[in-house]
Predicted model as a PDB file, atoms N, CA, C, CB and O in Angstrom, pLDDT in the B-factor column:
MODEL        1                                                                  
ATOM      1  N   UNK A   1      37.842 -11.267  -4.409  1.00 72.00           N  
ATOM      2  CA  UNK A   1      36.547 -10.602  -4.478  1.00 72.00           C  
ATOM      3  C   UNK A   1      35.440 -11.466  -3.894  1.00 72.00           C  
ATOM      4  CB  UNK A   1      36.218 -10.241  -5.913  1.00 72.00           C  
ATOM      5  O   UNK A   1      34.327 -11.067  -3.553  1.00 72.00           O  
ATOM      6  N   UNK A   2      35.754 -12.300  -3.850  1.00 91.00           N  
ATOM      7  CA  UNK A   2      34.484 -13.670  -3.403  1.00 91.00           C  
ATOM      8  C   UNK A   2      34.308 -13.001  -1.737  1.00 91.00           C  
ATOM      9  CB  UNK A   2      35.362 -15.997  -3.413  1.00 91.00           C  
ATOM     10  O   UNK A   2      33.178 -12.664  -1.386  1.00 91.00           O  
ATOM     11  N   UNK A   3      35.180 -12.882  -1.019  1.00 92.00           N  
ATOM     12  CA  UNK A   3      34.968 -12.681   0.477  1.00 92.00           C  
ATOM     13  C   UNK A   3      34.320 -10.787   0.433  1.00 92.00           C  
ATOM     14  CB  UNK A   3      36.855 -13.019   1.508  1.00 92.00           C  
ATOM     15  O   UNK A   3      34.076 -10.084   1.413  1.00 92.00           O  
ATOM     16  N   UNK A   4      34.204 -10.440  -0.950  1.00 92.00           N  
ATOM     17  CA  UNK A   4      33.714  -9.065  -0.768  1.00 92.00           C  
ATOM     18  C   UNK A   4      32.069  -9.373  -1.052  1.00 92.00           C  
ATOM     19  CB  UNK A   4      34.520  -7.862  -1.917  1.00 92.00           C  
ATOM     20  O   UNK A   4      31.226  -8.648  -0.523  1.00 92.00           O  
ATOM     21  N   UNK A   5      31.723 -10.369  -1.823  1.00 93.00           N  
ATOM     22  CA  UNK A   5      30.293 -10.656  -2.052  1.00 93.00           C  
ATOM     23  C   UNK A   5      29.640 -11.533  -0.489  1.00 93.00           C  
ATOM     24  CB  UNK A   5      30.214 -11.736  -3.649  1.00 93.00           C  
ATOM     25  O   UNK A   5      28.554 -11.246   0.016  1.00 93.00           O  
ATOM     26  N   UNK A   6      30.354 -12.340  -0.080  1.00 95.00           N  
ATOM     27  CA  UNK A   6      29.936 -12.654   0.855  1.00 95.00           C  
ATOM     28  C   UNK A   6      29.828 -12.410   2.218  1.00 95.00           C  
ATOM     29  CB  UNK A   6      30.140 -13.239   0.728  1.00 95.00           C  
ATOM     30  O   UNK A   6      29.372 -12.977   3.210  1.00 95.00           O  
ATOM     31  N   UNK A   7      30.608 -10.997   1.834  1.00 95.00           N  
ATOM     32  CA  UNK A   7      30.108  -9.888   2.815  1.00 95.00           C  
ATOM     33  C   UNK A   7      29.109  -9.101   2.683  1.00 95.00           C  
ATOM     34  CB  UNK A   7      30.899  -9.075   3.027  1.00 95.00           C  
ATOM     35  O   UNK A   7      28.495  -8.991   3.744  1.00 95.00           O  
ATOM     36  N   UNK A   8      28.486  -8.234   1.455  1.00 94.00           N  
ATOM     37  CA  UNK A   8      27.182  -7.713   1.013  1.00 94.00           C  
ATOM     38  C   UNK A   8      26.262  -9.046   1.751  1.00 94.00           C  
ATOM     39  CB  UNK A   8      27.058  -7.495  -0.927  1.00 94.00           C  
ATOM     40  O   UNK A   8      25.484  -8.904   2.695  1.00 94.00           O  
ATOM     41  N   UNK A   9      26.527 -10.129   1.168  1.00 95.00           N  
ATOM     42  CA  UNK A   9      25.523 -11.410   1.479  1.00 95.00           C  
ATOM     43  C   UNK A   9      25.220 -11.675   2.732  1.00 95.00           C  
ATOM     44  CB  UNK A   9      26.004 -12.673   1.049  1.00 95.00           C  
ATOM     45  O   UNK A   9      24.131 -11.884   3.266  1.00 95.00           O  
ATOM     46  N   UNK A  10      26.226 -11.649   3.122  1.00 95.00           N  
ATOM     47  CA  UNK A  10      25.920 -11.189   5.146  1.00 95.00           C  
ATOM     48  C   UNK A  10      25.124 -10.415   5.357  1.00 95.00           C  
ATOM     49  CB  UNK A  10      27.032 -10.445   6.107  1.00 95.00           C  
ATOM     50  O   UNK A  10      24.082 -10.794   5.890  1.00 95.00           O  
ATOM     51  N   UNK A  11      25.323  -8.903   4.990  1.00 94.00           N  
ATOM     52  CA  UNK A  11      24.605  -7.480   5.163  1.00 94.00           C  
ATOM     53  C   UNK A  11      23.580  -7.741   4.710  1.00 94.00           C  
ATOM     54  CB  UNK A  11      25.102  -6.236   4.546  1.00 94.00           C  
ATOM     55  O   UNK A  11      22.711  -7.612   5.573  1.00 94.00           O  
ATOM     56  N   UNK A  12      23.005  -8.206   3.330  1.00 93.00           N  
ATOM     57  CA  UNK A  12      21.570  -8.463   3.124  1.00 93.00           C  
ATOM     58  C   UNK A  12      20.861  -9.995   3.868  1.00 93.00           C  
ATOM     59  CB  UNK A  12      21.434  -8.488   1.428  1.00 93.00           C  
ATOM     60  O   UNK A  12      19.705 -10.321   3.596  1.00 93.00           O  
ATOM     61  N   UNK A  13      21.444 -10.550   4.496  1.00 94.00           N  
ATOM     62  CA  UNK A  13      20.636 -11.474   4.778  1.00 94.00           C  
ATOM     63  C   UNK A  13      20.782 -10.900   6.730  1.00 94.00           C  
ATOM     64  CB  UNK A  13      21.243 -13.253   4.076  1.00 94.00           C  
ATOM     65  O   UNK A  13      20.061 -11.511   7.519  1.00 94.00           O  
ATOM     66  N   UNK A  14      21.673  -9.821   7.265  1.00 92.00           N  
ATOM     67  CA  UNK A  14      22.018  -9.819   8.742  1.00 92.00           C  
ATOM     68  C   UNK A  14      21.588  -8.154   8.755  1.00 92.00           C  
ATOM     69  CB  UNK A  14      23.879 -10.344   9.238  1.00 92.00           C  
ATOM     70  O   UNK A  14      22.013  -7.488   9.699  1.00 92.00           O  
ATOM     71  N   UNK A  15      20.896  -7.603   7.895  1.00 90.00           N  
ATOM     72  CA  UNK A  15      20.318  -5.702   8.349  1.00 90.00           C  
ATOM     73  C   UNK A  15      19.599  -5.648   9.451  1.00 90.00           C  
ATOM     74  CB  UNK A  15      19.173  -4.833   7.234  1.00 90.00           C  
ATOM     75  O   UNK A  15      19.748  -5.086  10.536  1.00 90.00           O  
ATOM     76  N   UNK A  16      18.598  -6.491   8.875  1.00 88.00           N  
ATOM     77  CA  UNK A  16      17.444  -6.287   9.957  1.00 88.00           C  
ATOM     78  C   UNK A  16      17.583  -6.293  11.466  1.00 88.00           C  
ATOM     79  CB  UNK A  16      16.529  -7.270   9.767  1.00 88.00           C  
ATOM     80  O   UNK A  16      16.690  -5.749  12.117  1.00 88.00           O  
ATOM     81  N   UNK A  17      18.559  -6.824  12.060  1.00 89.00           N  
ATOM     82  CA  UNK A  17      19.664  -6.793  13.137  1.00 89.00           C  
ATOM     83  C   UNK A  17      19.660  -5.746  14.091  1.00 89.00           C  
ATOM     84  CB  UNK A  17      20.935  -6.724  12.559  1.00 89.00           C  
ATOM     85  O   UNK A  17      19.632  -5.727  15.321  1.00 89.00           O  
ATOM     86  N   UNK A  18      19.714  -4.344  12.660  1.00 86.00           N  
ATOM     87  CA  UNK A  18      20.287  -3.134  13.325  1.00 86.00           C  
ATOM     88  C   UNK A  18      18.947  -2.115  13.111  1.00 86.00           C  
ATOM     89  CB  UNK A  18      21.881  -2.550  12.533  1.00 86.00           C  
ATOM     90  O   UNK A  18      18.978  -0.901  13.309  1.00 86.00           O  
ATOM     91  N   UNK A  19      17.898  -2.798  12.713  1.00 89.00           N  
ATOM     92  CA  UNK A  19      16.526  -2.428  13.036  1.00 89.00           C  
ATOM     93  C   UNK A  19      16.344  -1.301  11.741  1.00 89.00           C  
ATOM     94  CB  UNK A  19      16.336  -1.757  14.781  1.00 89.00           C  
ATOM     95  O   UNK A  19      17.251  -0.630  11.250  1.00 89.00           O  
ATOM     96  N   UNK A  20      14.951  -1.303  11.357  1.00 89.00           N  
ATOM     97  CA  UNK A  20      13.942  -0.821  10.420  1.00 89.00           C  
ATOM     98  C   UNK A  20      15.144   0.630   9.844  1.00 89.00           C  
ATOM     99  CB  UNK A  20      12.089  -0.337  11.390  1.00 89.00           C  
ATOM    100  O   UNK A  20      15.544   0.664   8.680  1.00 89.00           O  
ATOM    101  N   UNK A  21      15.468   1.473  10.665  1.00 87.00           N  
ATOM    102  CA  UNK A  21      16.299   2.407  10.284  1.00 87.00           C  
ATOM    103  C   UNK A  21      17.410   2.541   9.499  1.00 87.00           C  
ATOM    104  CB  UNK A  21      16.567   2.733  11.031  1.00 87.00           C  
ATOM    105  O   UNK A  21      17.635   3.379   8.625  1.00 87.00           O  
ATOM    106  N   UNK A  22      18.137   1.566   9.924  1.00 89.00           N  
ATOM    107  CA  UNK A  22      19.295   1.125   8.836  1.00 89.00           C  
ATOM    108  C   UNK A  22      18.833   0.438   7.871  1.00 89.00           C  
ATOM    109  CB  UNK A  22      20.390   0.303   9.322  1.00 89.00           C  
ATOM    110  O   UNK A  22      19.053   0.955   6.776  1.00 89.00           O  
ATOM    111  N   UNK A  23      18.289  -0.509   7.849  1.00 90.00           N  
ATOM    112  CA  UNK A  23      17.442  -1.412   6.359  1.00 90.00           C  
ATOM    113  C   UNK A  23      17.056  -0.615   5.657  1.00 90.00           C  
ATOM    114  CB  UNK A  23      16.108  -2.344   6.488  1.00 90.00           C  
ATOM    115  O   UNK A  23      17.096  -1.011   4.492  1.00 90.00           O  
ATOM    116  N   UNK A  24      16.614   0.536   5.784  1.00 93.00           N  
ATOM    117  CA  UNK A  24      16.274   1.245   4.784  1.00 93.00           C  
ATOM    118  C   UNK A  24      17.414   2.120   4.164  1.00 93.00           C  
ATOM    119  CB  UNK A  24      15.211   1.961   5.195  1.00 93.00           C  
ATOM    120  O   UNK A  24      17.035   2.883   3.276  1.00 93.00           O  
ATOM    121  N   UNK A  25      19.034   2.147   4.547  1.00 94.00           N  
ATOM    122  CA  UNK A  25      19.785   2.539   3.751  1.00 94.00           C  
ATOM    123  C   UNK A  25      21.097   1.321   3.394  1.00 94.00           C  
ATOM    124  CB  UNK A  25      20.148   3.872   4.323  1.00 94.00           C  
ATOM    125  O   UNK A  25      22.296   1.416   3.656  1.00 94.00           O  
ATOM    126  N   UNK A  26      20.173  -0.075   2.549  1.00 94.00           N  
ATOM    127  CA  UNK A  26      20.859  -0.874   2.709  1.00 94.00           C  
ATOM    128  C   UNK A  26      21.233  -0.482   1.265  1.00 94.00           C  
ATOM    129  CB  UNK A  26      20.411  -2.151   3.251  1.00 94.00           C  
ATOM    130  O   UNK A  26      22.010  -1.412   1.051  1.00 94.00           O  
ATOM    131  N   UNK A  27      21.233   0.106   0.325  1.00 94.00           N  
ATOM    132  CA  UNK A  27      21.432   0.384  -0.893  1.00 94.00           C  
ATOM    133  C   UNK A  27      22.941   1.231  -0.471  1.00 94.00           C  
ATOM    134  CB  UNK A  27      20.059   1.205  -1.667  1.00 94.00           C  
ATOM    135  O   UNK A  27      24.082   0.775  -0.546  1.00 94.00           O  
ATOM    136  N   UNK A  28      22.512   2.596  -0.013  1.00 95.00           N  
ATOM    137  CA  UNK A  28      23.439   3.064   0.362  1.00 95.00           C  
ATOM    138  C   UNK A  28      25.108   2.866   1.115  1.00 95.00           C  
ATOM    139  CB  UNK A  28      22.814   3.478   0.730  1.00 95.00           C  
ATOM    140  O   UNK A  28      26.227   3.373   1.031  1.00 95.00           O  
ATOM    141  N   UNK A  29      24.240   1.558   2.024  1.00 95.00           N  
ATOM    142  CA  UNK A  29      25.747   0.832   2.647  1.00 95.00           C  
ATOM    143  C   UNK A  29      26.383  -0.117   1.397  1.00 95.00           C  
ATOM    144  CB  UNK A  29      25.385  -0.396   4.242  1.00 95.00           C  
ATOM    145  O   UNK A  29      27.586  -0.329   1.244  1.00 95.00           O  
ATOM    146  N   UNK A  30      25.594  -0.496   0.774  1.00 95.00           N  
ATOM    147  CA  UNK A  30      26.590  -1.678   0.036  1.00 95.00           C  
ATOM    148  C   UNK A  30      27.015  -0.572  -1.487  1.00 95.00           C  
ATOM    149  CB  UNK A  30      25.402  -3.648  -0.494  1.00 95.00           C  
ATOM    150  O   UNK A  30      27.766  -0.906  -2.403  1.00 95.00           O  
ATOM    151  N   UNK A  31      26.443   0.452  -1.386  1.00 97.00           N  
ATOM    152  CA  UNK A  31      27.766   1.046  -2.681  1.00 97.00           C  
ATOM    153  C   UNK A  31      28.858   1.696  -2.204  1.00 97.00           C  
ATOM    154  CB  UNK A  31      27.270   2.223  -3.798  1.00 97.00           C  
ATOM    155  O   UNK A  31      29.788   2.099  -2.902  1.00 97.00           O  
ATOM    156  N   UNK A  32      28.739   1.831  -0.758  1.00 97.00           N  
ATOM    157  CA  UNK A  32      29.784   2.797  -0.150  1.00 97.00           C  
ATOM    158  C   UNK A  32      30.434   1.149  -0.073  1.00 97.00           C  
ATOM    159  CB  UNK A  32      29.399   4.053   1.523  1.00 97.00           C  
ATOM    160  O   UNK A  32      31.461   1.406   0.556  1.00 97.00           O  
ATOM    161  N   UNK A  33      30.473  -0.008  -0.256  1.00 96.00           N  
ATOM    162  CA  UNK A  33      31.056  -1.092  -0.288  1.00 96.00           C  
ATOM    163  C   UNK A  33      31.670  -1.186  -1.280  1.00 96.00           C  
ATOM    164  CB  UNK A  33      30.430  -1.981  -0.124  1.00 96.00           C  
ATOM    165  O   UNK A  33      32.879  -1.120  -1.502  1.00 96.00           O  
ATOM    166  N   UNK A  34      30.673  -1.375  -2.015  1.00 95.00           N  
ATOM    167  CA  UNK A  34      31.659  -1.568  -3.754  1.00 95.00           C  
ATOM    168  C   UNK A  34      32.532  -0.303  -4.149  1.00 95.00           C  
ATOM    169  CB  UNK A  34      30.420  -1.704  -5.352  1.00 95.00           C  
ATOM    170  O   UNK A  34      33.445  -0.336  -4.974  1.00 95.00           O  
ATOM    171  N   UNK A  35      32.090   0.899  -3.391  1.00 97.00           N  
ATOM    172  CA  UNK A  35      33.241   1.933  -3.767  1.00 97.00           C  
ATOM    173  C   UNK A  35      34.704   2.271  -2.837  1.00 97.00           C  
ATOM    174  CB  UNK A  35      32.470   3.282  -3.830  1.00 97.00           C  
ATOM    175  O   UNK A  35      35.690   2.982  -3.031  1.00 97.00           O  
ATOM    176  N   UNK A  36      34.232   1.310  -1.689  1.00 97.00           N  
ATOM    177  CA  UNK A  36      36.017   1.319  -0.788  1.00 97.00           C  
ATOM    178  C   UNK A  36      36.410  -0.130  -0.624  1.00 97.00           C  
ATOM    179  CB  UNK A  36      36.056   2.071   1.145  1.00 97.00           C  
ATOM    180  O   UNK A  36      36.834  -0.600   0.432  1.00 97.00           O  
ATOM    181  N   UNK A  37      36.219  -0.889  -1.887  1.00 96.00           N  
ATOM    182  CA  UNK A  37      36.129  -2.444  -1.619  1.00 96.00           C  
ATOM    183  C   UNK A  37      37.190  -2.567  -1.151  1.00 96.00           C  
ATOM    184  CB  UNK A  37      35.907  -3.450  -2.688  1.00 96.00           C  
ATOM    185  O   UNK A  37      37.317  -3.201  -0.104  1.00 96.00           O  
ATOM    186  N   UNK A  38      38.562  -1.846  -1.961  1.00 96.00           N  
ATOM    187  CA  UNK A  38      39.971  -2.183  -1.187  1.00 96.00           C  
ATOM    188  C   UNK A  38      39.906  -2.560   0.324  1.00 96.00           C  
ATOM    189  CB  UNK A  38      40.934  -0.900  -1.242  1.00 96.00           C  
ATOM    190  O   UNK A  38      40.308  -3.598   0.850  1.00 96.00           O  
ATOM    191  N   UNK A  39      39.271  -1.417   0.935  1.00 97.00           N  
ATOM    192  CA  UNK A  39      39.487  -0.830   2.312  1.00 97.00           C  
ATOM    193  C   UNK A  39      38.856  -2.395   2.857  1.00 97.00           C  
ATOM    194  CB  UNK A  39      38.509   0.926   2.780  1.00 97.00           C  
ATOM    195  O   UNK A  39      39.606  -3.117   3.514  1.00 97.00           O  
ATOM    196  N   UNK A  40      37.444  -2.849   2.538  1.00 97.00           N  
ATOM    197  CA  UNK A  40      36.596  -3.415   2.858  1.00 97.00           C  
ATOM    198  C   UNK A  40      37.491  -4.589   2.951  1.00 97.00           C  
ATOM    199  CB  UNK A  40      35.441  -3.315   2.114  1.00 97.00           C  
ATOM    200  O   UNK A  40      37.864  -4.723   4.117  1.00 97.00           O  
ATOM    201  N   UNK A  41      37.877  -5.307   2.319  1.00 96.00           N  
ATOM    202  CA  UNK A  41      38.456  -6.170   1.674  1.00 96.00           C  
ATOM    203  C   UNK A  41      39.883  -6.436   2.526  1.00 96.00           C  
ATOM    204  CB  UNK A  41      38.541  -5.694   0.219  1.00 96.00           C  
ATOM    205  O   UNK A  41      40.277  -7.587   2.716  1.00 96.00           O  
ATOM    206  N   UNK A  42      40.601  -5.292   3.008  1.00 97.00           N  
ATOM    207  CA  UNK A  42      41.482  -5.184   3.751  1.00 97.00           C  
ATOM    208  C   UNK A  42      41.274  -5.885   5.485  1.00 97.00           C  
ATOM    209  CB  UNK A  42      41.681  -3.763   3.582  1.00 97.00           C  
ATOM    210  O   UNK A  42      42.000  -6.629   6.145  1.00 97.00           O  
ATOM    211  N   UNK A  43      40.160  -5.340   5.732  1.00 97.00           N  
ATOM    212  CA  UNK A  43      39.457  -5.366   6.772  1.00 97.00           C  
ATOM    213  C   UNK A  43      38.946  -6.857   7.316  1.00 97.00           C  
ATOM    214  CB  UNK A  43      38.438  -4.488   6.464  1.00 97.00           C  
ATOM    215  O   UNK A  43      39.142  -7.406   8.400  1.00 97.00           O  
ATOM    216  N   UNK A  44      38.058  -7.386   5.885  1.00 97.00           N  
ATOM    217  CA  UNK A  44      38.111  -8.873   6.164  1.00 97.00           C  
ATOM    218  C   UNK A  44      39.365 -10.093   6.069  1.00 97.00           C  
ATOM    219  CB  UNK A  44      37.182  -9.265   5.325  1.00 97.00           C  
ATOM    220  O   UNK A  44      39.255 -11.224   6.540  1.00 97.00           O  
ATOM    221  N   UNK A  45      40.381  -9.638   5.452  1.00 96.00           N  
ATOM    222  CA  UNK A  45      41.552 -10.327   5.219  1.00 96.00           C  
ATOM    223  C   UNK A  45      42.110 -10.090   7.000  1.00 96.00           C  
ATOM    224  CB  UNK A  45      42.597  -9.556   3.738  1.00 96.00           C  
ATOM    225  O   UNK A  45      42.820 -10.956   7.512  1.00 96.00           O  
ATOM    226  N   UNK A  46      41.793  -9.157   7.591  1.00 96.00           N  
ATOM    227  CA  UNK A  46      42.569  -9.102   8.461  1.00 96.00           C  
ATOM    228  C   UNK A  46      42.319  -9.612   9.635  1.00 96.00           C  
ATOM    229  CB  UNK A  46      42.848  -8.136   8.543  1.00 96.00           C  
ATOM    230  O   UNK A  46      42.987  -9.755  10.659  1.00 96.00           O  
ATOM    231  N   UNK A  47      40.803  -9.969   9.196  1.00 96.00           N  
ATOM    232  CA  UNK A  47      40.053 -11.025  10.223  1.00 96.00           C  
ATOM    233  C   UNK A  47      39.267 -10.320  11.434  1.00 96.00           C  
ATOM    234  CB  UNK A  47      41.218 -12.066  10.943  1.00 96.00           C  
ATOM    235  O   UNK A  47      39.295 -10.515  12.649  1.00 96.00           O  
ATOM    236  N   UNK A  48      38.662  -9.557  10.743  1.00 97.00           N  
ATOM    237  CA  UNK A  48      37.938  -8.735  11.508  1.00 97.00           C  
ATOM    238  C   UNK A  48      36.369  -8.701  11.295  1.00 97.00           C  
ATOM    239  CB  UNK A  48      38.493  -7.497  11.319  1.00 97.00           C  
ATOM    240  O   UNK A  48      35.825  -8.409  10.230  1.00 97.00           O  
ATOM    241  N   UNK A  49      35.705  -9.053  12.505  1.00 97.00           N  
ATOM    242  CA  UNK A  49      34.303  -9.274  12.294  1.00 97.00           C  
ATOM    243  C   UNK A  49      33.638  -8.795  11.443  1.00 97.00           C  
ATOM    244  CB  UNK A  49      33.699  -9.045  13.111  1.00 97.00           C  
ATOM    245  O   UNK A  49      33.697  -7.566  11.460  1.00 97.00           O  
ATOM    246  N   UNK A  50      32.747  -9.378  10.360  1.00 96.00           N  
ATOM    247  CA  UNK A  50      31.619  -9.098   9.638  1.00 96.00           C  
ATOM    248  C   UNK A  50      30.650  -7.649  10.414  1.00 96.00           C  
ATOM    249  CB  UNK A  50      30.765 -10.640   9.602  1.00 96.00           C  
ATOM    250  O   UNK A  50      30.554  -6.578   9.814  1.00 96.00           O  
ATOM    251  N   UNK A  51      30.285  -7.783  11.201  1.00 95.00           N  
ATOM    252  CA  UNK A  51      29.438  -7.588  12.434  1.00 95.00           C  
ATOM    253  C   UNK A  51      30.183  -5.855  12.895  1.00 95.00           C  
ATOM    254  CB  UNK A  51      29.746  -9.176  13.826  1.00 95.00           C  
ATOM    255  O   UNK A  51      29.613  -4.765  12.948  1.00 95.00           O  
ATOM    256  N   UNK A  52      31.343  -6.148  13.111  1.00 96.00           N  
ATOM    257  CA  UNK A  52      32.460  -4.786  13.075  1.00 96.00           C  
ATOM    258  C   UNK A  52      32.859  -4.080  12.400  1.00 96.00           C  
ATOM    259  CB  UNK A  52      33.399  -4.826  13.277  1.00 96.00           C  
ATOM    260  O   UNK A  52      33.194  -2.926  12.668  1.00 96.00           O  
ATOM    261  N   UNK A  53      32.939  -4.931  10.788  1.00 97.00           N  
ATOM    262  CA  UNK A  53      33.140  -3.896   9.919  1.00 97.00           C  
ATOM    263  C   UNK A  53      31.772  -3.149   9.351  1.00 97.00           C  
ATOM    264  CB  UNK A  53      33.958  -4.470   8.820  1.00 97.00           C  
ATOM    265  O   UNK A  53      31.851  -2.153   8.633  1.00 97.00           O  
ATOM    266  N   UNK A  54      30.415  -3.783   9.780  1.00 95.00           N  
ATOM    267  CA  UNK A  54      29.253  -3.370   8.907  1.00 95.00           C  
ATOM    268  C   UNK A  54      28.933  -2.055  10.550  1.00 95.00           C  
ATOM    269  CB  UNK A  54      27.702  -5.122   8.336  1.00 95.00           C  
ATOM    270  O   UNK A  54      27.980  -1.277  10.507  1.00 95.00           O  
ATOM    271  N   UNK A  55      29.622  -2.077  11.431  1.00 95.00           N  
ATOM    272  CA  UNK A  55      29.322  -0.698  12.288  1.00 95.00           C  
ATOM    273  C   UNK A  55      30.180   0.202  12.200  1.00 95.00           C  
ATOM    274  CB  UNK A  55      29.209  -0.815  13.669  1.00 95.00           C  
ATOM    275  O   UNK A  55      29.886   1.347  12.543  1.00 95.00           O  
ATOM    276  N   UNK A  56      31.443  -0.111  11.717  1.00 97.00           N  
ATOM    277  CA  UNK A  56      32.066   0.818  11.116  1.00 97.00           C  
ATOM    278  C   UNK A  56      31.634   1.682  10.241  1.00 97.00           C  
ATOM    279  CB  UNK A  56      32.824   0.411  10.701  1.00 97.00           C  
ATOM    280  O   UNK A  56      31.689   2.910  10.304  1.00 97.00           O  
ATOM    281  N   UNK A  57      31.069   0.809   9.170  1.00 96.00           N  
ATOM    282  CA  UNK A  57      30.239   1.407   7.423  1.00 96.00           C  
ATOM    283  C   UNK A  57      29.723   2.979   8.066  1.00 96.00           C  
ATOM    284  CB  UNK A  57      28.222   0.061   6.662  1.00 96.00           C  
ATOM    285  O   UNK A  57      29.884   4.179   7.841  1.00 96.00           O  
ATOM    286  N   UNK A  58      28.710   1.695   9.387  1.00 95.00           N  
ATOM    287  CA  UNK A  58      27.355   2.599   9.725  1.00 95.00           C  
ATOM    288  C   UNK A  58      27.793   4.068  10.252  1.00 95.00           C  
ATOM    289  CB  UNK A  58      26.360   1.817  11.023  1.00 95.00           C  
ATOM    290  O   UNK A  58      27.222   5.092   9.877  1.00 95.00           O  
ATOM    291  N   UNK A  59      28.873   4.050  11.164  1.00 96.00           N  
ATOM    292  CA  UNK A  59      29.155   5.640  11.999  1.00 96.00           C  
ATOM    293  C   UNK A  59      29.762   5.711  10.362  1.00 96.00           C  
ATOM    294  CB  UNK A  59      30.537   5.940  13.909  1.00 96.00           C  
ATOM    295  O   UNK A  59      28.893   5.909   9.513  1.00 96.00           O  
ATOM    296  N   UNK A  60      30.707   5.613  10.033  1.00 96.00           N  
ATOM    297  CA  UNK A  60      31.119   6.210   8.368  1.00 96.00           C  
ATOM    298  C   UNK A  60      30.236   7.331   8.107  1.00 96.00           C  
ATOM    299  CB  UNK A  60      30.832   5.023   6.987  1.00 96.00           C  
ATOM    300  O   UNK A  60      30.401   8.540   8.274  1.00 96.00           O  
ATOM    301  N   UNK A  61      29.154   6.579   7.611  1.00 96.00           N  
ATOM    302  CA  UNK A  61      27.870   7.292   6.289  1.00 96.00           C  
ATOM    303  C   UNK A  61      26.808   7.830   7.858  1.00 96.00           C  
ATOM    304  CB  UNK A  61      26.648   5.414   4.651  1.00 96.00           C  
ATOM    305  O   UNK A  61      25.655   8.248   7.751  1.00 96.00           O  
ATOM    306  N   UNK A  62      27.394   7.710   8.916  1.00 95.00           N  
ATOM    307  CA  UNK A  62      26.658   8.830  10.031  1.00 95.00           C  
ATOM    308  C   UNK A  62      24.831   7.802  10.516  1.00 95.00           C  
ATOM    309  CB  UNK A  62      26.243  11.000   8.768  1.00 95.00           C  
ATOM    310  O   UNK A  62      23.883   7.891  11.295  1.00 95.00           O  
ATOM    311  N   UNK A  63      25.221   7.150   9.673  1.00 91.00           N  
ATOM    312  CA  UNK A  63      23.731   5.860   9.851  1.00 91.00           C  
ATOM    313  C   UNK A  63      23.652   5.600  11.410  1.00 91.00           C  
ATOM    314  CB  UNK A  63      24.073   3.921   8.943  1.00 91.00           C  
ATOM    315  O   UNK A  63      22.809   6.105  12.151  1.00 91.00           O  
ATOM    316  N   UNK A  64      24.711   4.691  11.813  1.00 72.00           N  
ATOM    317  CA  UNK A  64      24.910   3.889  12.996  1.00 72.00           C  
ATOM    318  C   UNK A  64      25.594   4.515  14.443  1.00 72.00           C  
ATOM    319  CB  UNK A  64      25.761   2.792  12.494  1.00 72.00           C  
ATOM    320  O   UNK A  64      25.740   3.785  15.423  1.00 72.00           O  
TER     321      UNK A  64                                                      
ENDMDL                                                                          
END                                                                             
């Protein structure tokens, strides 16, 4: 679970990135986190960019 917090911790300290639009559904991305953590979790074990999985999230929830 540690590499699942320090992924939110990424996302809140790396939003602003993807500009004013997405920051404002940073609530929204990180529960759709804590609610597919498996998936999430899968994703970083498998060594797949921070950066890649948070544009994934974004087309997901139709954001990005």
């Amino acid at each position: 679970m540690g590499a699942l917090f320090r992924f939110i911790a990424w996302v809140a300290a790396n939003i602003n990135r993807w500009g004013a639009a997405v920051a404002r559904h940073y609530n929204r991305i990180v529960a759709w986190i804590n609610a597919n953590a498996k998936r999430v979790l899968a994703w970083i074990n498998g060594g797949i960019a921070f950066g890649t999985i948070l544009e994934w999230i974004l087309r997901i929830l139709g954001i990005g």
